[in-house]
C-alpha positions in Angstrom: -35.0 -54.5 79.1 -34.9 -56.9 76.5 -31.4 -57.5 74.5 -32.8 -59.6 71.5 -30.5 -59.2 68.9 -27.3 -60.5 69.6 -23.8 -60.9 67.6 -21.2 -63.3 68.9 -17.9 -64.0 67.5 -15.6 -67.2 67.6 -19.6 -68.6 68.6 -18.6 -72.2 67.2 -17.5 -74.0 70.5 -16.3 -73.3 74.3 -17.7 -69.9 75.8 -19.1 -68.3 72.5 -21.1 -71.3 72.0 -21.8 -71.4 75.9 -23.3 -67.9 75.3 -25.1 -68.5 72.0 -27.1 -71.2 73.9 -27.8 -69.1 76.8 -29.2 -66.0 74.2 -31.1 -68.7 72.0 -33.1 -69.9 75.3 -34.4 -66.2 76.0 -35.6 -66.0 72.4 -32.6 -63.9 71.0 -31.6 -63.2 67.2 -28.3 -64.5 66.7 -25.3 -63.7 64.3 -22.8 -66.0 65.0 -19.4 -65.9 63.3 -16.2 -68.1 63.6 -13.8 -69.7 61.5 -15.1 -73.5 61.5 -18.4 -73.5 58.7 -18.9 -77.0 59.8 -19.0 -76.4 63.9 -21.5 -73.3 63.1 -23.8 -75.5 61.6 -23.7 -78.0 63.9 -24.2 -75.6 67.0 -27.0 -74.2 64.6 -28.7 -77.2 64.4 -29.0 -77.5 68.4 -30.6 -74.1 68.8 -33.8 -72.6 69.5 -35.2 -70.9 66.5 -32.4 -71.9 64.4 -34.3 -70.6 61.2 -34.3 -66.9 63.2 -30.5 -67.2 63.0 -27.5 -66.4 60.8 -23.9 -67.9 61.0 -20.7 -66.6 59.2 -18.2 -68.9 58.1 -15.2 -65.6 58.7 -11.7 -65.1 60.2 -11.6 -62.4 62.9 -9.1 -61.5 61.2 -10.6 -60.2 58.6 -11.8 -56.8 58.8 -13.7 -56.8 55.2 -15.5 -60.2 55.9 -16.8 -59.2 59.8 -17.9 -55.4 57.8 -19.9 -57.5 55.3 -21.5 -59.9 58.2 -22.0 -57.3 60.5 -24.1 -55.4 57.0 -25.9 -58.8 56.8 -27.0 -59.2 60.5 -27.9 -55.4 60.8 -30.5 -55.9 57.7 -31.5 -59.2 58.9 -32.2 -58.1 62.7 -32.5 -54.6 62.0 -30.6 -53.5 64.1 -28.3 -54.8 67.1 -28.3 -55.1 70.4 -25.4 -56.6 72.0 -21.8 -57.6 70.2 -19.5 -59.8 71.9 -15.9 -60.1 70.7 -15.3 -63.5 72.0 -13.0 -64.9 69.2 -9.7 -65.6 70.8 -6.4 -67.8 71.0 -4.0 -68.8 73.8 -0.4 -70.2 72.9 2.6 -69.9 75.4 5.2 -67.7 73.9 9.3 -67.1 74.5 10.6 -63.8 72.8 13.8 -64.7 72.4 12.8 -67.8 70.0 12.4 -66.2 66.5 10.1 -68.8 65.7 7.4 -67.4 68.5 7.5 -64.2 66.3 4.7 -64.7 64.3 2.6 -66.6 67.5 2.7 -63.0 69.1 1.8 -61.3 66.0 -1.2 -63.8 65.5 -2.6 -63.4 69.3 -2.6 -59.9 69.1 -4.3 -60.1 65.8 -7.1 -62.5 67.0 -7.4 -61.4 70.5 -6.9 -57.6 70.1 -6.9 -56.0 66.5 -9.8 -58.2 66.2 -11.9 -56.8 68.7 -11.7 -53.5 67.3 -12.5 -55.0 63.8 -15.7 -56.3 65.3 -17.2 -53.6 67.3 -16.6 -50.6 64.7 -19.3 -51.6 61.9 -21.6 -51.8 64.5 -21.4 -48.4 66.3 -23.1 -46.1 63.6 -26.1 -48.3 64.1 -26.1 -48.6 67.8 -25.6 -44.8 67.8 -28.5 -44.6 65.1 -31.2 -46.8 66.6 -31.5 -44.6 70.1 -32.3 -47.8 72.2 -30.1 -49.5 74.8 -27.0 -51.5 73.5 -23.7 -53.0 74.7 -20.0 -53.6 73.3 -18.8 -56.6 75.0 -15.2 -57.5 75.4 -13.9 -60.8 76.9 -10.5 -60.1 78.7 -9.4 -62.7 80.9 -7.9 -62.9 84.6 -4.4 -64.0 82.3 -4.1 -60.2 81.6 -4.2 -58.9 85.2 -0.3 -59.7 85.4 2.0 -60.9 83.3 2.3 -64.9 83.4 5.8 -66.1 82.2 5.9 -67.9 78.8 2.2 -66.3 78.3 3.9 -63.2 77.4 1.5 -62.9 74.2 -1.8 -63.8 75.8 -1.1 -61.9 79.1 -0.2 -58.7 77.3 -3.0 -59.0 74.5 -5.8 -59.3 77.4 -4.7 -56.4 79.2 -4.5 -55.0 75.9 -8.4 -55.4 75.7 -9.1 -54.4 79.1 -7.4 -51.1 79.0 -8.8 -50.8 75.2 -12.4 -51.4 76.1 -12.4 -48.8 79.1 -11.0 -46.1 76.8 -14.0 -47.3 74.7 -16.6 -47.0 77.3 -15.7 -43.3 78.1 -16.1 -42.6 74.0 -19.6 -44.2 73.8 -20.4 -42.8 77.5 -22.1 -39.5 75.5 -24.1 -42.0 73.2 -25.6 -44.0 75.6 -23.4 -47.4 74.5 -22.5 -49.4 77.0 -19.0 -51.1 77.2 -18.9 -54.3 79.0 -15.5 -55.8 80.0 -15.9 -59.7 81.0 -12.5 -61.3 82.5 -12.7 -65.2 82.5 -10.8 -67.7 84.6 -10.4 -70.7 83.5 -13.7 -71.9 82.2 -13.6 -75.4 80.8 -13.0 -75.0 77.2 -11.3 -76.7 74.1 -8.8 -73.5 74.8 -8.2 -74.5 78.5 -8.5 -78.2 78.2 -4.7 -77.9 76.7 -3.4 -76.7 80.1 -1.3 -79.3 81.5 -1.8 -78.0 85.6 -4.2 -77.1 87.9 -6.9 -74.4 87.4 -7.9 -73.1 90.0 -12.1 -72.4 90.7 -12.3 -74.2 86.9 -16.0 -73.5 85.6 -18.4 -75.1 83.0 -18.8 -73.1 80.3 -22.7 -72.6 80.3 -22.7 -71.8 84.0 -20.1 -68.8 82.6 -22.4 -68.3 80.2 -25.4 -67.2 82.5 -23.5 -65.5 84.4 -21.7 -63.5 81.7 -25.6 -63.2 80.3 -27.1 -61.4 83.7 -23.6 -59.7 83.9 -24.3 -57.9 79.9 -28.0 -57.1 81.0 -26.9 -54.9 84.3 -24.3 -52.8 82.1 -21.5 -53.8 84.2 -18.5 -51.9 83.1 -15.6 -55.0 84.4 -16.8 -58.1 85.8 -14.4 -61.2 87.1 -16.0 -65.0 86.2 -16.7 -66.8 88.6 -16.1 -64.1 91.2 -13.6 -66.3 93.4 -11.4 -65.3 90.7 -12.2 -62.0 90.5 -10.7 -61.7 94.3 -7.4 -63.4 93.8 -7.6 -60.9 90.8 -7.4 -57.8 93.1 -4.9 -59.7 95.4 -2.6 -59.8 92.4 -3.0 -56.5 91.4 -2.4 -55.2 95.0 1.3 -58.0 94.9 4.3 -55.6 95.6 6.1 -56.4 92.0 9.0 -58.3 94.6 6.9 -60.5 95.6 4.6 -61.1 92.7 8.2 -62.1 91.1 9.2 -64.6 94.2 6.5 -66.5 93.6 5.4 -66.5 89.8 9.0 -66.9 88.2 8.3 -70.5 88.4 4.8 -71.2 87.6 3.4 -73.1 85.3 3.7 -72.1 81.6 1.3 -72.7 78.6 2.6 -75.2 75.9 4.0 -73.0 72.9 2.8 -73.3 69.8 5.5 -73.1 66.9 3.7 -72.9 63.7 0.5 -70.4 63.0 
């Protein structure tokens, strides 16, 4: 079954770039959208049919600006096959610093309220077009348990784990299928900040084909790489005593204090 018309946000660099390759290579229409004009061009530039594509200088943000490109890409391609809500942001977070107020409100903005924002222009036409298509979220193995100091991220990627599986019983009757792709750490601009060890650490184009074969099948969750996918279950299986024995002290992400 082919999946030829493909829209990607927060496409300019790490795994949304990593997947815009991977779709460009089988001969894929591509709307790419992400903040950075300049970095979608330049990706642009190394792609296959780069003519057959669009790119969308936008904030995720922005609900009216990801309406209008999602309106340009469905007259363009007409139609859609696959929409990945890739866009996303990673700070460490402390609630009792005032300051990390507005970092919480911008993670669940980007990461969560934004993946919502992307997928609803494109569901009357999915619906519409009576041919296979999938709503792809990217979760991450982050929202599995809650990481101290990552209380933003954590939360927000649950967040779109539960939000996507409520969404895949809604489009169940419609024939939509609602893919929910949890990442490790995959070597990214996003990860590259992380001052420890990551675990089972992945290059962001093997991600890619993976996440690519994983969108194809339909699969409704799916850990990458899958060594992290099983110390995924062993962490949800933790009795909440132990999980807080031994990850009070872990490492934490490095906070961001202005957005």
């Amino acid at each position: 079954m082919a999946l030829n018309r493909v829209f990607i946000t927060g496409a300019s660099s790490g795994i949304g770039a990593a997947l815009a390759m991977q779709y460009a290579k089988q001969g894929a229409t591509l709307g790419l959208l992400a903040r950075r004009g300049d970095a979608l061009q330049a990706l642009l530039a190394t792609l296959p049919n780069s003519e057959r594509h669009r790119a969308y200088a936008a904030d995720v943000r922005d609900s009216a600006a990801l309406r209008a490109a999602a309106a340009d890409f469905l007259a363009h391609a007409g139609g859609v096959d696959v929409v990945i809500a890739n866009a996303g942001i990673s700070h460490g977070t402390l609630t009792e610093l005032e300051e990390d107020l507005p970092v919480f409100e911008a993670v669940f903005a980007t990461n969560v309220m934004a993946t919502v924002a992307t997928f609803s222009p494109f569901i009357a036409a999915m619906r519409a077009q009576g041919t296979p298509a999938r709503l792809v979220g990217i979760a991450s193995v982050a929202g599995v348990r809650g990481l101290p100091g990552g209380g933003a991220y954590s939360a927000s990627k649950a967040a779109v784990a539960t939000y996507c599986e409520s969404l895949r019983l809604e489009m169940r009757p419609y024939g939509i299928q609602v893919v929910t792709i949890a990442p490790g750490y995959i070597d990214t601009p996003m990860t590259q900040k992380n001052a420890y060890a990551m675990p089972f650490l992945m290059a962001p184009d093997r991600f890619a084909s993976a996440a690519v074969q994983t969108i194809a099948r339909g699969s409704r969750y799916r850990v990458i790489p899958w060594q992290m996918g099983v110390v995924a279950r062993v962490l949800r299986l933790l009795p909440n005593f132990i999980y807080d024995l031994a990850f009070t002290r872990a490492p934490r992400k490095a906070r961001k204090t202005a957005i």
